[in-house]
C-alpha positions as CSV (number, residue, x, y, z in Angstrom):
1,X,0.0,0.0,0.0
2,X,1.1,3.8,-0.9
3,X,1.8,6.2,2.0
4,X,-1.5,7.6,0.5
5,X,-3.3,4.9,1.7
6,X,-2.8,5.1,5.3
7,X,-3.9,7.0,8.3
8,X,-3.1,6.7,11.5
9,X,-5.7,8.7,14.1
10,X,-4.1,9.1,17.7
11,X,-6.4,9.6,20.5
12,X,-6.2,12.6,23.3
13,X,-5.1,10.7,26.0
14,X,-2.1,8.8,23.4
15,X,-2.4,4.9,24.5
16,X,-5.5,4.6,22.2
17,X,-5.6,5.1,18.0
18,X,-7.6,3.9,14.6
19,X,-5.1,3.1,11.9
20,X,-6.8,3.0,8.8
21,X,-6.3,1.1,5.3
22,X,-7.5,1.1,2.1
23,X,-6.8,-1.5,-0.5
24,X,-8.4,0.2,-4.0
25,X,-7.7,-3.0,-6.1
26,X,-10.5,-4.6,-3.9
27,X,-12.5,-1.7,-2.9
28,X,-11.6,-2.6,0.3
29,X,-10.6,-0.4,4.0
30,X,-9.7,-1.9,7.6
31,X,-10.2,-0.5,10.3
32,X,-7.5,-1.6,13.3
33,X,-7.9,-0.5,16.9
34,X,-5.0,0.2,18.7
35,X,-4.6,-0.2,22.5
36,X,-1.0,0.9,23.6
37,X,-0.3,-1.7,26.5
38,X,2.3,-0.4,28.2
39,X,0.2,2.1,29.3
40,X,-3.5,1.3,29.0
41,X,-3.4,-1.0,32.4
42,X,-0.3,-2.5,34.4
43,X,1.3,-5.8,33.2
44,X,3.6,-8.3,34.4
45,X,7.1,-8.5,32.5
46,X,5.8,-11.6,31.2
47,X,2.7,-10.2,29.3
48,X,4.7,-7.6,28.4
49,X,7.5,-10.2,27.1
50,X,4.5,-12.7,25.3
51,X,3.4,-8.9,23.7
52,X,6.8,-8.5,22.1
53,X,7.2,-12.1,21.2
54,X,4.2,-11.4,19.1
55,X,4.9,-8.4,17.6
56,X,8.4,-9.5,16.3
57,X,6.4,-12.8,15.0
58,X,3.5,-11.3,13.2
59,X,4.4,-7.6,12.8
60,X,2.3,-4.8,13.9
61,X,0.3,-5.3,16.9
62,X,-3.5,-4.0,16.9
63,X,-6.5,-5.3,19.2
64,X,-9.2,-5.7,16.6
65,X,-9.5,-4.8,13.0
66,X,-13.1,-4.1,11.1
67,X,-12.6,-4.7,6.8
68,X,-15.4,-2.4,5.4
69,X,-16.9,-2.3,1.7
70,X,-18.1,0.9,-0.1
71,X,-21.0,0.7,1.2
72,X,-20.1,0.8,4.6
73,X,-17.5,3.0,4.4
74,X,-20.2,5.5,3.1
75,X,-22.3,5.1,6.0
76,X,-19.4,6.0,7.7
77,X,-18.0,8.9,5.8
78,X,-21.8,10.3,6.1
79,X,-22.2,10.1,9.8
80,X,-19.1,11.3,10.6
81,X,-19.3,14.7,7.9
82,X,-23.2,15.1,9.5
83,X,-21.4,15.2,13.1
84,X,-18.4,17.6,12.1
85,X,-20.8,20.0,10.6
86,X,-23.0,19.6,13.6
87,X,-20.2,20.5,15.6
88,X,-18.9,23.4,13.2
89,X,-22.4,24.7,13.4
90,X,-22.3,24.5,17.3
91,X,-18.4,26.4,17.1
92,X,-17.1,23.4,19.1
């Protein structure tokens, strides 16, 4: 995948993020939710050891990933643009 095709979305408090993918050969985006565990709750050194071990093995590390169609990437393209103009509306 291009650079292009790639966004990473950090949350405020910075142990949480969305990394998102699109694959336009087969209309195709994922959605993976990312939990920093070093600092979302307290682990033992070897949780933190089995995290690395799979890391290393499979590459990046995410919690959960959603794959989306066009369709459903619509709905939620629209209901996020209806919120930020909400929002913009409100001068939030």
């Amino acid at each position: 995948m291009k650079q292009d095709d790639t966004i990473f979305v950090k949350c405020d408090c910075w142990s949480h993020g969305i990394l998102l993918d699109a694959d336009d050969e087969y209309k195709t985006m994922f959605l993976s939710f990312w939990v920093d565990e070093w600092y979302a709750k307290k682990i033992i050194l070897w949780e933190k050891l089995k995290l690395i071990w799979s890391i290393l093995r499979h590459g990046d590390y995410f919690l959960k990933e959603i794959v989306l169609r066009p369709k459903e990437a619509g709905k939620l393209r629209d209901w996020l643009s209806e919120r930020l103009d909400k929002w913009e509306d409100e001068n939030c």
